[in-house]
Backbone as XML, in Angstrom:
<?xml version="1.0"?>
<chain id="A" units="angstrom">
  <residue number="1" name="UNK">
    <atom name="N" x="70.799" y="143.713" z="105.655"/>
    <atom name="CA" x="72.009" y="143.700" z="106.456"/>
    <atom name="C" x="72.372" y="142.274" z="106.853"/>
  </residue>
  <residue number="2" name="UNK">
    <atom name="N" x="71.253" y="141.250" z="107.348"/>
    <atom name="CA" x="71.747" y="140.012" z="107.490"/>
    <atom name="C" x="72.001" y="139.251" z="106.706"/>
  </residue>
  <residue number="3" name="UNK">
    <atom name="N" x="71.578" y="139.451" z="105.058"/>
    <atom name="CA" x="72.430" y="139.017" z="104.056"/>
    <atom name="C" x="73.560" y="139.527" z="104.019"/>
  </residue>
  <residue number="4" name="UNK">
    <atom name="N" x="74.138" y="140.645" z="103.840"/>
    <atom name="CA" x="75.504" y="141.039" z="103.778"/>
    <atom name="C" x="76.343" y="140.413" z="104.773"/>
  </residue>
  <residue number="5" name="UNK">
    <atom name="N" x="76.135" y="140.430" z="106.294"/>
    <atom name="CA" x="76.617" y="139.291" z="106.770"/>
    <atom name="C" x="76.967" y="138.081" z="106.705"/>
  </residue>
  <residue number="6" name="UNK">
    <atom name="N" x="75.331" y="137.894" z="106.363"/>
    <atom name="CA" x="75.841" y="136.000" z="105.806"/>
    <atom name="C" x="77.310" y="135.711" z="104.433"/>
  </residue>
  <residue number="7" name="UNK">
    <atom name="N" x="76.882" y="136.687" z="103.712"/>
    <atom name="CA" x="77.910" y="136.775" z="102.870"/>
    <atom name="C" x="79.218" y="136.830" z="103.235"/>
  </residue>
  <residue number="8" name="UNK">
    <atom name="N" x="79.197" y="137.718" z="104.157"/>
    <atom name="CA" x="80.682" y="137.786" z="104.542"/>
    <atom name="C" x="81.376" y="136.521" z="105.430"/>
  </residue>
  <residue number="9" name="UNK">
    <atom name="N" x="80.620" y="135.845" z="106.653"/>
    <atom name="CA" x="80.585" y="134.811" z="106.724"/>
    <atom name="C" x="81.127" y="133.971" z="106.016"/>
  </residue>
  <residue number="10" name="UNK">
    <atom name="N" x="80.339" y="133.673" z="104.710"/>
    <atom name="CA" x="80.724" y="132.323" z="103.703"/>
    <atom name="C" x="81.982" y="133.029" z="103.649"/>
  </residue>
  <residue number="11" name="UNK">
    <atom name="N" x="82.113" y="134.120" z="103.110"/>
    <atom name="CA" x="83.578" y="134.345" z="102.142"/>
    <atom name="C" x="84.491" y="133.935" z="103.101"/>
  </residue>
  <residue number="12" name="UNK">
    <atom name="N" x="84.323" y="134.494" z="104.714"/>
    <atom name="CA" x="85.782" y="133.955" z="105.377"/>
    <atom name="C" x="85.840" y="132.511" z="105.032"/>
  </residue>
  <residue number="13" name="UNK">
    <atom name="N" x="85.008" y="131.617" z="105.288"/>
    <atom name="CA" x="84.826" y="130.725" z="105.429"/>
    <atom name="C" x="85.682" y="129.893" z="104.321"/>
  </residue>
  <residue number="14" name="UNK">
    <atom name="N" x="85.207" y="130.375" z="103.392"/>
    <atom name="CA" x="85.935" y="129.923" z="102.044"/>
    <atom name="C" x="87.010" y="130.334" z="101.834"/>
  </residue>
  <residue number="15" name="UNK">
    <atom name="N" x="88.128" y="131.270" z="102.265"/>
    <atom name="CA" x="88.895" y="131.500" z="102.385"/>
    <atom name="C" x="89.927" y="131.121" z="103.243"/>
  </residue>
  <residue number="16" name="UNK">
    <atom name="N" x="89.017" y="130.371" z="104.492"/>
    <atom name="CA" x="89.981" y="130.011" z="105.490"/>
    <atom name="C" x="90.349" y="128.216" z="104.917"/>
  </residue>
  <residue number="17" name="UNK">
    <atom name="N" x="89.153" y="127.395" z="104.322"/>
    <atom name="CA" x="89.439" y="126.476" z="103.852"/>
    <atom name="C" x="90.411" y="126.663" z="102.527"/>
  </residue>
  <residue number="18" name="UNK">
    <atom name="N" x="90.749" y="127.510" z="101.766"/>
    <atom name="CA" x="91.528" y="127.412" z="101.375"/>
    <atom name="C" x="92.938" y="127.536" z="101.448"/>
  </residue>
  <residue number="19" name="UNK">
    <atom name="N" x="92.819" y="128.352" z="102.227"/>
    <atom name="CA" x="93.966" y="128.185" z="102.818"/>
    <atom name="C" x="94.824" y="126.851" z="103.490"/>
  </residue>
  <residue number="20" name="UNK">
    <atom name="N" x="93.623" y="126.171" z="104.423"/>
    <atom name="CA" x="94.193" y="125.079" z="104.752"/>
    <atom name="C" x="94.200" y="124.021" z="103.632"/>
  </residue>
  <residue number="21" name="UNK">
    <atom name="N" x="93.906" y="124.242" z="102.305"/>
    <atom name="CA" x="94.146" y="123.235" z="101.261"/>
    <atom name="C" x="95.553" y="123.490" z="100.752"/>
  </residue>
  <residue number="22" name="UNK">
    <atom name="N" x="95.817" y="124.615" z="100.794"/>
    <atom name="CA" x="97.193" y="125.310" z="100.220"/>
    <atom name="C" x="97.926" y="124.938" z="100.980"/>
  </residue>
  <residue number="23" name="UNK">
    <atom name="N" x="97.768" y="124.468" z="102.623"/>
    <atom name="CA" x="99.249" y="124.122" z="103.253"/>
    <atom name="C" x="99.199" y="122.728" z="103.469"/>
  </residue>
  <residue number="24" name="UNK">
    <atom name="N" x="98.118" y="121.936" z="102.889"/>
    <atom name="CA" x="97.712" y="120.551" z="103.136"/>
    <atom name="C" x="98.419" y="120.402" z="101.620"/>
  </residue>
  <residue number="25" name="UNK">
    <atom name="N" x="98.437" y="120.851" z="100.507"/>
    <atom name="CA" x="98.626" y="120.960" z="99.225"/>
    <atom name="C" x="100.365" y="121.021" z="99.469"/>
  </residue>
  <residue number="26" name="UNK">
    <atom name="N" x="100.832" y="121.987" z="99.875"/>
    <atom name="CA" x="102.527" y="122.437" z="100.250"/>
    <atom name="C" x="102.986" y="121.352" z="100.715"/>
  </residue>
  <residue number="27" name="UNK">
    <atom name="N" x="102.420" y="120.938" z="102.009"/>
    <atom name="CA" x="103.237" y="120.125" z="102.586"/>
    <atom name="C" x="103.162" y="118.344" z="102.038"/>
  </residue>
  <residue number="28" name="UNK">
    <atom name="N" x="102.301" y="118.199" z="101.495"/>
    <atom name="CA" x="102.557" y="117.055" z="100.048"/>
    <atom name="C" x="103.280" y="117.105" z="99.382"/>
  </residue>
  <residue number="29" name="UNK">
    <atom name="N" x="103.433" y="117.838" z="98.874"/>
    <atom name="CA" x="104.164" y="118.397" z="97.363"/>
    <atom name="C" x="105.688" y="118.130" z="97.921"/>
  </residue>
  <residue number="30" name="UNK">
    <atom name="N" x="105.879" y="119.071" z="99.281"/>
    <atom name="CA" x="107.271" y="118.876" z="99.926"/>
    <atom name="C" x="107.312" y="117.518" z="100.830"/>
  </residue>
  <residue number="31" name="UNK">
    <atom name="N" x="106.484" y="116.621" z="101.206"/>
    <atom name="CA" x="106.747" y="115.265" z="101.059"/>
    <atom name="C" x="106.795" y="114.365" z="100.417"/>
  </residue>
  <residue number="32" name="UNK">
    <atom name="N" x="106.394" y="114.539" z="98.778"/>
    <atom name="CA" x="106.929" y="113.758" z="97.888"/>
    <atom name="C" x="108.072" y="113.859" z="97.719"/>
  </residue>
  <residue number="33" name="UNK">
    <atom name="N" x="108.652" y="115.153" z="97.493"/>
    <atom name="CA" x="110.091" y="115.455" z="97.048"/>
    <atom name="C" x="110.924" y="114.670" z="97.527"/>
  </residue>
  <residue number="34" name="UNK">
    <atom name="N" x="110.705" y="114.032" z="98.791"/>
    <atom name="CA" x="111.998" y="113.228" z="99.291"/>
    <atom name="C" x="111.578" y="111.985" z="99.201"/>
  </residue>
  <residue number="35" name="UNK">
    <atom name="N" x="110.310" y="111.302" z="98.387"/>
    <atom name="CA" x="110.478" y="110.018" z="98.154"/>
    <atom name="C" x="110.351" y="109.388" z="96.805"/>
  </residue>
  <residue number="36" name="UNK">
    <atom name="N" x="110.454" y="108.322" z="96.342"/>
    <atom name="CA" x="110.679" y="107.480" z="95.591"/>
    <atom name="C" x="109.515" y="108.221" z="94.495"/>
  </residue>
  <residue number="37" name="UNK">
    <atom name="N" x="108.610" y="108.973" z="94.592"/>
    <atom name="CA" x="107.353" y="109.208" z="93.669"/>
    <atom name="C" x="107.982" y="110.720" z="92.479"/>
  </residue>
  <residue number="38" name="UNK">
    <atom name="N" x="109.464" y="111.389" z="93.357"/>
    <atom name="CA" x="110.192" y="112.337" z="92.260"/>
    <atom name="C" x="110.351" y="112.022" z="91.136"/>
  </residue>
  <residue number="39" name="UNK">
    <atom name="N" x="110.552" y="110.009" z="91.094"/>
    <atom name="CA" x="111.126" y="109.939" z="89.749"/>
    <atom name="C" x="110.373" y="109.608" z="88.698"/>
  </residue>
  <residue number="40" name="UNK">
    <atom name="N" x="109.158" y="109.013" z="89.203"/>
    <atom name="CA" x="108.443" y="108.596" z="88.542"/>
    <atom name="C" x="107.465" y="109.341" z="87.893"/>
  </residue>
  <residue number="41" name="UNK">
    <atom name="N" x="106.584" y="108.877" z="86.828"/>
    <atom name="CA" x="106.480" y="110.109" z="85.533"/>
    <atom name="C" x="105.156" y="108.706" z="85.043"/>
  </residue>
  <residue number="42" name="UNK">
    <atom name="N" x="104.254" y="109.478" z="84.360"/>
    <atom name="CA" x="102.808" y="108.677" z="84.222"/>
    <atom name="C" x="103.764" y="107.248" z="83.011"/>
  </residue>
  <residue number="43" name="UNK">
    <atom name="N" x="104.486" y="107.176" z="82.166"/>
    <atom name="CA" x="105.178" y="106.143" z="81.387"/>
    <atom name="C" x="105.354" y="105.217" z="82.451"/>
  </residue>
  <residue number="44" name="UNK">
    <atom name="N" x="105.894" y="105.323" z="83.567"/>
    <atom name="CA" x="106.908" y="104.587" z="84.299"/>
    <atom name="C" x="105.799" y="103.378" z="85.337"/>
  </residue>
  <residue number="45" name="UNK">
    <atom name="N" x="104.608" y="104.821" z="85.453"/>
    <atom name="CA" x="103.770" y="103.902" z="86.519"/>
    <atom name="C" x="103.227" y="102.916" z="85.755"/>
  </residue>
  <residue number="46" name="UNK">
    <atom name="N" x="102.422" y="103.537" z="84.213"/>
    <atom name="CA" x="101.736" y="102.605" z="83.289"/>
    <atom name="C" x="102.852" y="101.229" z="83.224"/>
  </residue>
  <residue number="47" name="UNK">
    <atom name="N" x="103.633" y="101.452" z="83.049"/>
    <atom name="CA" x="104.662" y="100.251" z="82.893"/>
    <atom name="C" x="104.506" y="99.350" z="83.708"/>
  </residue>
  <residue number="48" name="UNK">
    <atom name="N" x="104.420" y="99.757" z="84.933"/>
    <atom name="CA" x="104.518" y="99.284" z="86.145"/>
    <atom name="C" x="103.260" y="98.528" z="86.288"/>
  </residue>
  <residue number="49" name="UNK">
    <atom name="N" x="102.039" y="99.334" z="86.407"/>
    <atom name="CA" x="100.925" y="98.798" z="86.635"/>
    <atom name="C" x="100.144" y="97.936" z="85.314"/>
  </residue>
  <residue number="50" name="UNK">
    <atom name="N" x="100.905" y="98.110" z="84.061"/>
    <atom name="CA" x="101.034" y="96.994" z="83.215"/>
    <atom name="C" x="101.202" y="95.780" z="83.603"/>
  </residue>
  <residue number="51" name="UNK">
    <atom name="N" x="102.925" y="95.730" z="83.996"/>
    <atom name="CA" x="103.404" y="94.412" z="84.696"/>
    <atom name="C" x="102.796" y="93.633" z="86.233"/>
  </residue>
  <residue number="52" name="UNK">
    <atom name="N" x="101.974" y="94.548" z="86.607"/>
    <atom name="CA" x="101.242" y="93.569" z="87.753"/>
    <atom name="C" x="99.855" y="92.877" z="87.210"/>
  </residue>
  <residue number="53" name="UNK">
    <atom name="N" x="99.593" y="93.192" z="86.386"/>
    <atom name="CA" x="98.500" y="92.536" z="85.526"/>
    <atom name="C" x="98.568" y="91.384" z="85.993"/>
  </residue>
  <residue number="54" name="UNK">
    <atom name="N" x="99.351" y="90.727" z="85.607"/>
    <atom name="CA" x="99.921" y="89.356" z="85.957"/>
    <atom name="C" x="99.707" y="88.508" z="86.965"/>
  </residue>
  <residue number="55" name="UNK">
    <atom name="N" x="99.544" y="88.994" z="88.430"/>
    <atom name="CA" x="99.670" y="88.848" z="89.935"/>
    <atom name="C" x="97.966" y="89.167" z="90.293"/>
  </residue>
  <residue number="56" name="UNK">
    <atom name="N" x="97.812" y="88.321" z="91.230"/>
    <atom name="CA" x="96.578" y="88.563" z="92.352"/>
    <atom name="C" x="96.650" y="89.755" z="92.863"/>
  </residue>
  <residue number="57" name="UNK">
    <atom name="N" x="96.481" y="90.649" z="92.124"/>
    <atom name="CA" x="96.558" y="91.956" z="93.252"/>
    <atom name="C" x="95.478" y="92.691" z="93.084"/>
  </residue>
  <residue number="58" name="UNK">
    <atom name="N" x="94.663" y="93.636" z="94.375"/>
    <atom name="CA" x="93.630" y="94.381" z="93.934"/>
    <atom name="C" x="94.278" y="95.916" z="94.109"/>
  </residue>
  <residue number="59" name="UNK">
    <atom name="N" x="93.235" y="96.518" z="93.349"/>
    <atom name="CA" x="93.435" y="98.020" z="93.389"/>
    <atom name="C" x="94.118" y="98.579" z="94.280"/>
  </residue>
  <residue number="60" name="UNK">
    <atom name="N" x="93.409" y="98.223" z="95.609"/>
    <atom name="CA" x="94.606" y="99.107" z="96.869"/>
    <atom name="C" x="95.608" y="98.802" z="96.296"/>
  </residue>
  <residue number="61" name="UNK">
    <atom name="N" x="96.246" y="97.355" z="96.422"/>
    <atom name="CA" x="97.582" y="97.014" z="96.810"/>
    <atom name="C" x="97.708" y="97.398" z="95.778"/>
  </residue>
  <residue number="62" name="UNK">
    <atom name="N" x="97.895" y="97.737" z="94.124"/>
    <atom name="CA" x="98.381" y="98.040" z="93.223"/>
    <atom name="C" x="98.740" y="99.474" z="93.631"/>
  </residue>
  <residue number="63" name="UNK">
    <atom name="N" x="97.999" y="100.616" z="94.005"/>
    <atom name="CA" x="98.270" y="101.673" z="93.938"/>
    <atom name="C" x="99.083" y="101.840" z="95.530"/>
  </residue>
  <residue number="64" name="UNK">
    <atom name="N" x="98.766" y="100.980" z="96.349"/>
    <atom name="CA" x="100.219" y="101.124" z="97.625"/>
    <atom name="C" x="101.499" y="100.817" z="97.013"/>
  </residue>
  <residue number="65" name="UNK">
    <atom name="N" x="101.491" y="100.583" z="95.782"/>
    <atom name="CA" x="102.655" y="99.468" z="94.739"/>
    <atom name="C" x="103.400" y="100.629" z="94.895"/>
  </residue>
  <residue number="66" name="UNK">
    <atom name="N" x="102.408" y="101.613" z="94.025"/>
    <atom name="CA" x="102.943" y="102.897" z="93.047"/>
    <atom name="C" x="103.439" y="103.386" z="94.084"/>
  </residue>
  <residue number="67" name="UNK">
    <atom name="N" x="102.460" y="104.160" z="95.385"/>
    <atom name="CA" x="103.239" y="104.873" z="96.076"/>
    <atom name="C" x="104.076" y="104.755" z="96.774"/>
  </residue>
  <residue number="68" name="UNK">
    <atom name="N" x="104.196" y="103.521" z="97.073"/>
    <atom name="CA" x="105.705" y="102.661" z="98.075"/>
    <atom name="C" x="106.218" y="101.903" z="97.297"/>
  </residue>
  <residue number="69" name="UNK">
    <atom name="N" x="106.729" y="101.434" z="96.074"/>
    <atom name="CA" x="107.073" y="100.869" z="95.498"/>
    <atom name="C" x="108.194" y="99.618" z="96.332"/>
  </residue>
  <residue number="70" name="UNK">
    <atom name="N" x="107.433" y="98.453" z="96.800"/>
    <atom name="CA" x="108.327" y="97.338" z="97.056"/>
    <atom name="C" x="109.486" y="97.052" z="96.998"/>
  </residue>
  <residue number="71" name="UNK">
    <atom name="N" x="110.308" y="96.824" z="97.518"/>
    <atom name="CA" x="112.093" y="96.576" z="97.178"/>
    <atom name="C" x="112.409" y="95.491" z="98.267"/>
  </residue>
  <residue number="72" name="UNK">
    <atom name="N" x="111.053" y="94.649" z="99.184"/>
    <atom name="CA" x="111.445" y="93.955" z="100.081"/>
    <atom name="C" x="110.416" y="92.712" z="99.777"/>
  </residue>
  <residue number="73" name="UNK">
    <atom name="N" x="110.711" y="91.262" z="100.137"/>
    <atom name="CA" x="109.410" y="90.193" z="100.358"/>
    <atom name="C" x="108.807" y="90.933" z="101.430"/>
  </residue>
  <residue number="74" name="UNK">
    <atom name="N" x="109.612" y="91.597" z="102.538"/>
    <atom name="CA" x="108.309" y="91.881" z="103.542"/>
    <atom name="C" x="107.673" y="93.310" z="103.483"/>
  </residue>
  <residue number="75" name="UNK">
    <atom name="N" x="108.343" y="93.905" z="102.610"/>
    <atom name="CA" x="107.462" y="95.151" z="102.148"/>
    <atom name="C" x="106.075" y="94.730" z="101.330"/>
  </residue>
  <residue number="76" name="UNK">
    <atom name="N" x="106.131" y="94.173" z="100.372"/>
    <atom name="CA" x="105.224" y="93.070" z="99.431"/>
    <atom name="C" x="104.712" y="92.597" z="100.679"/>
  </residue>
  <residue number="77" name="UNK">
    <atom name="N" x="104.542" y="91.736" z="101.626"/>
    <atom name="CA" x="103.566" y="91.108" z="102.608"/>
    <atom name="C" x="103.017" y="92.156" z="103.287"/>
  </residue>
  <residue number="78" name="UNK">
    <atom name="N" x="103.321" y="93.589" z="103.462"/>
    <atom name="CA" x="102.665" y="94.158" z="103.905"/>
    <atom name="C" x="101.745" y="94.815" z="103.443"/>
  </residue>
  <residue number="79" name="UNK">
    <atom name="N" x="101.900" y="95.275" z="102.353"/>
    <atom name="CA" x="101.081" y="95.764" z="101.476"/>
    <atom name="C" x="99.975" y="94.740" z="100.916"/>
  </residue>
  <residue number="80" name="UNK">
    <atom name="N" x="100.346" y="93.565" z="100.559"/>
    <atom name="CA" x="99.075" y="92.740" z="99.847"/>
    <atom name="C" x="98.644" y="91.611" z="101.006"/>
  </residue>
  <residue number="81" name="UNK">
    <atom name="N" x="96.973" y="91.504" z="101.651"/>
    <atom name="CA" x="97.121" y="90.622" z="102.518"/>
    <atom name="C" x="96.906" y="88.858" z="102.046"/>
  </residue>
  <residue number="82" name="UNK">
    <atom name="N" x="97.589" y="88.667" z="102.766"/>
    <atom name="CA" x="97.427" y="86.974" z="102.577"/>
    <atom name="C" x="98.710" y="86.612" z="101.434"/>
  </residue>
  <residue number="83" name="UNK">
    <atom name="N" x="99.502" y="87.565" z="101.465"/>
    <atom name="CA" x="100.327" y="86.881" z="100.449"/>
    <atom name="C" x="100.955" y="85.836" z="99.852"/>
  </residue>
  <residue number="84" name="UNK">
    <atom name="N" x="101.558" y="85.426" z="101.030"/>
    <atom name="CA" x="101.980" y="83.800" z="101.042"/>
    <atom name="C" x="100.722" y="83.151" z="100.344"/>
  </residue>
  <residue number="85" name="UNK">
    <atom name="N" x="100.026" y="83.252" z="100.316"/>
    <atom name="CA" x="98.685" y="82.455" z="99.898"/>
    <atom name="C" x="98.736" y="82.601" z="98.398"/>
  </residue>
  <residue number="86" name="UNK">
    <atom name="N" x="98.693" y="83.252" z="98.056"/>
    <atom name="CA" x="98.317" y="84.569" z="97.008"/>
    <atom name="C" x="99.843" y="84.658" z="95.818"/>
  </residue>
  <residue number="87" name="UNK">
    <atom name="N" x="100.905" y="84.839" z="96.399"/>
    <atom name="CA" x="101.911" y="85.075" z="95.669"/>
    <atom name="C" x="103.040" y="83.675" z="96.270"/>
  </residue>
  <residue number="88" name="UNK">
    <atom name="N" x="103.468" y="83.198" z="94.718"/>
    <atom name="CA" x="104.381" y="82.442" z="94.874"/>
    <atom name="C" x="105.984" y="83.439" z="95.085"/>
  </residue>
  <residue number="89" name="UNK">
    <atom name="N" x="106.574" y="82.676" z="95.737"/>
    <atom name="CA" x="108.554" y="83.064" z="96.028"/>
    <atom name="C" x="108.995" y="83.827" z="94.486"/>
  </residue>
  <residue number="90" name="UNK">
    <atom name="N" x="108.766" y="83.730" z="93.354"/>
    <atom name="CA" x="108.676" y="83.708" z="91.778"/>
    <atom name="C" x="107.968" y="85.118" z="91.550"/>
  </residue>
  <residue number="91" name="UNK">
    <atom name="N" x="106.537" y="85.042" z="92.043"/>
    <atom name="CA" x="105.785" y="86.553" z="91.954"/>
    <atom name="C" x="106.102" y="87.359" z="92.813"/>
  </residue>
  <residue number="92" name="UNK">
    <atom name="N" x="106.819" y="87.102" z="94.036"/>
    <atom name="CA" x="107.540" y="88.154" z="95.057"/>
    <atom name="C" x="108.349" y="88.722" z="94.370"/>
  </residue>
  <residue number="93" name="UNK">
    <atom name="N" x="109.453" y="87.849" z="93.928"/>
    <atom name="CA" x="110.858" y="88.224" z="93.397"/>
    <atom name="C" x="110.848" y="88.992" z="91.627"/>
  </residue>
  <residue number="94" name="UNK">
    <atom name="N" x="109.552" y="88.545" z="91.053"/>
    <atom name="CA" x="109.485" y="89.135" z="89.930"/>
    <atom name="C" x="108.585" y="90.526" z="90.138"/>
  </residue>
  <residue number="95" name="UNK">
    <atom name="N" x="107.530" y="90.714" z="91.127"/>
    <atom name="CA" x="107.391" y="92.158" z="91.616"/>
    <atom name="C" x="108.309" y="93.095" z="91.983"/>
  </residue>
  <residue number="96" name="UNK">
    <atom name="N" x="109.235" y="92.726" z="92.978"/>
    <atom name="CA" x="110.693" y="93.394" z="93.305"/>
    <atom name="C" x="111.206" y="94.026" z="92.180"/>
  </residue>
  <residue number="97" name="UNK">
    <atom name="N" x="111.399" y="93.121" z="91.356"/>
    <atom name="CA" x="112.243" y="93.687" z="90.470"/>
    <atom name="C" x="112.024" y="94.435" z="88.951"/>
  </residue>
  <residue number="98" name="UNK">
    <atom name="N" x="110.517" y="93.791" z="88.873"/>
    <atom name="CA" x="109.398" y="94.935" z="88.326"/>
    <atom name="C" x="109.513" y="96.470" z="88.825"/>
  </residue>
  <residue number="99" name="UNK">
    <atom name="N" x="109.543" y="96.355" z="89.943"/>
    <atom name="CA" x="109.605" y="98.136" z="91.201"/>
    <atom name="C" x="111.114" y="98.795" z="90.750"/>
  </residue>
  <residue number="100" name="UNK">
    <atom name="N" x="111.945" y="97.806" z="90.840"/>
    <atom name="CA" x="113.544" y="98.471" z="90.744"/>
    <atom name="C" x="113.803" y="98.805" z="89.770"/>
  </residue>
  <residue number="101" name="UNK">
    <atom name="N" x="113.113" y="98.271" z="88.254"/>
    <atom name="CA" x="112.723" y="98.401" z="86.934"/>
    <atom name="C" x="112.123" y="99.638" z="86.255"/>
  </residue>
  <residue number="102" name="UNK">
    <atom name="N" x="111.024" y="99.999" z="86.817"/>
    <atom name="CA" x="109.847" y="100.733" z="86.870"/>
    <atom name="C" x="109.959" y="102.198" z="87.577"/>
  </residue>
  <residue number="103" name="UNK">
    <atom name="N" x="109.662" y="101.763" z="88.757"/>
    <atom name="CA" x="110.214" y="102.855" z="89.480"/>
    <atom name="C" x="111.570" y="102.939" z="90.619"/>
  </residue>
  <residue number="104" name="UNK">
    <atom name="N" x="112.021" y="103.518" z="90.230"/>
    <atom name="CA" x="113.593" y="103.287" z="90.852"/>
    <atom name="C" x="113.670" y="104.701" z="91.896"/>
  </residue>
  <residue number="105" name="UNK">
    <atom name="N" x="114.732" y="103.294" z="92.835"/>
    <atom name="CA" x="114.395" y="104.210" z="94.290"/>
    <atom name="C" x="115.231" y="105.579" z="94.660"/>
  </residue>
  <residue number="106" name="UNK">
    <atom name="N" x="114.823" y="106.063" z="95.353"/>
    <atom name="CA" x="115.892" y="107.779" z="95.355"/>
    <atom name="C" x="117.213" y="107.193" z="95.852"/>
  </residue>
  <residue number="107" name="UNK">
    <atom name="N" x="118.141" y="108.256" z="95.702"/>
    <atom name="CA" x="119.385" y="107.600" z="95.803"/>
    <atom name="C" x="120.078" y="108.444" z="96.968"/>
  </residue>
  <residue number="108" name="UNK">
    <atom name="N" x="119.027" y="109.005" z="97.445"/>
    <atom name="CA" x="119.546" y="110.018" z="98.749"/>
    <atom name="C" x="119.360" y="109.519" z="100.173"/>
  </residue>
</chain>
């Protein structure tokens, strides 16, 4: 009998975490929809994360790239630290427009 319990136990258990993956899962899914990540498609990022090859950038900041895709110098300073250091006026302005290139921003 206290196995059958325990069993039943786990199962809620596992059931209740899934659940909260399904609305942790939903409500992603319905916060991408309204940003800049609708348009983009695995071609667009490779492209993208092609063209930063180029630049001092590490992993984070590459993949904060993807999911916020830059359209500002001070969006770019926030995302990569020490920039000024790090990126010339030239690699700001050619990231920018790498992003507007690459992944292009919603129009809503």
């Amino acid at each position: 009998m206290q196995i059958l319990q325990q069993l039943k136990d786990s199962t809620q258990k596992k059931h209740k975490r899934e659940g909260s993956l399904a609305t942790v899962t939903y409500e992603t899914v319905h916060y991408l929809q309204d940003t800049d990540c609708k348009k983009q498609n695995p071609a667009s990022i490779k492209k993208f994360l092609d063209g930063l090859k180029n630049f001092k950038l590490t992993k984070t900041e590459k993949l904060m790239m993807v999911n916020t895709p830059p359209r500002t110098e001070l969006e770019i300073q926030l995302i990569a630290q020490e920039s000024e250091e790090r990126l010339s006026e030239e690699d700001v302005r050619k990231i920018i427009e790498l992003a507007n290139e690459c992944l292009p921003a919603n129009e809503s």
